[in-house]
C-alpha positions in Angstrom: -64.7 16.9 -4.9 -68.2 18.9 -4.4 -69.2 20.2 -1.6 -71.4 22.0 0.3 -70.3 26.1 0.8 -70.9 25.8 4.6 -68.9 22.6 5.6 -65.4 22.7 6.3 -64.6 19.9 4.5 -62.8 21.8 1.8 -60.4 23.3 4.1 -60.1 20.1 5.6 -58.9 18.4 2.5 -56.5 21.5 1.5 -54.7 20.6 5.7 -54.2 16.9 4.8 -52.5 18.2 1.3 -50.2 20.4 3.3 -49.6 17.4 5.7 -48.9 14.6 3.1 -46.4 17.6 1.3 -44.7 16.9 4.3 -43.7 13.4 3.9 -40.6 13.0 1.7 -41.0 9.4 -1.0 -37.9 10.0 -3.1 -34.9 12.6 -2.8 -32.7 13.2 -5.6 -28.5 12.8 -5.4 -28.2 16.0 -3.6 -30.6 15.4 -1.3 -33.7 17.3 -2.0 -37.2 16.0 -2.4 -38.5 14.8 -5.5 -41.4 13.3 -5.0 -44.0 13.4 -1.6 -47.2 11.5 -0.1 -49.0 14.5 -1.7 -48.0 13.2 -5.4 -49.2 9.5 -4.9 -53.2 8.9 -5.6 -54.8 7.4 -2.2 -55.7 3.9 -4.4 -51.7 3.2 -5.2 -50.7 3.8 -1.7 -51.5 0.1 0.0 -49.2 -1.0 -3.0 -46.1 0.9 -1.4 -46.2 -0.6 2.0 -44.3 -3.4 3.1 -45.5 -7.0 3.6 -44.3 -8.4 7.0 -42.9 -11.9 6.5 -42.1 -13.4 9.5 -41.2 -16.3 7.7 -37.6 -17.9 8.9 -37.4 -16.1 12.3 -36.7 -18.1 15.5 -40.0 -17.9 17.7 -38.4 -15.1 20.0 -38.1 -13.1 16.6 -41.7 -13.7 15.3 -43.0 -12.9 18.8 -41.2 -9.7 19.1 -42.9 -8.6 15.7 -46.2 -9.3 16.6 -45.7 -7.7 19.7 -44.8 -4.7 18.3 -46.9 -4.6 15.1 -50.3 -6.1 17.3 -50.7 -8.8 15.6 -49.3 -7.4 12.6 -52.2 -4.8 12.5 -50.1 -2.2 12.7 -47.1 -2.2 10.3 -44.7 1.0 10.5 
């Protein structure tokens, strides 16, 4: 990415690196991380996220969700 010498943005995207090297994908048998958010482009990531299906809840259950979720907005 190019940018300007004077923004921060370049430290900015170095912090969200170090953030995302956080968040553990896949361990290994032992235990230890294999792969993190870091190692997944941006464009594959909606692909890893669960669809919510509510479908063959009871009402109580499907209301509960969507509760929770906003309207199924907010999923996680």
């Amino acid at each position: 990415m190019k940018i300007w010498p004077w923004s921060k943005f370049g430290e900015l995207e170095t912090r969200i690196k170090d953030l995302e090297e956080h968040f553990v994908i896949k361990r290994d048998a032992h235990g230890n991380p294999t792969q993190t958010l870091a190692d997944i482009p941006v464009e594959q990531r909606s692909d890893m996220r669960k669809k919510l299906s509510t479908r063959g809840m009871s009402w109580p259950q499907k209301q509960k969700i969507l509760e929770m979720t906003e309207g199924g907005r907010k999923i996680g």
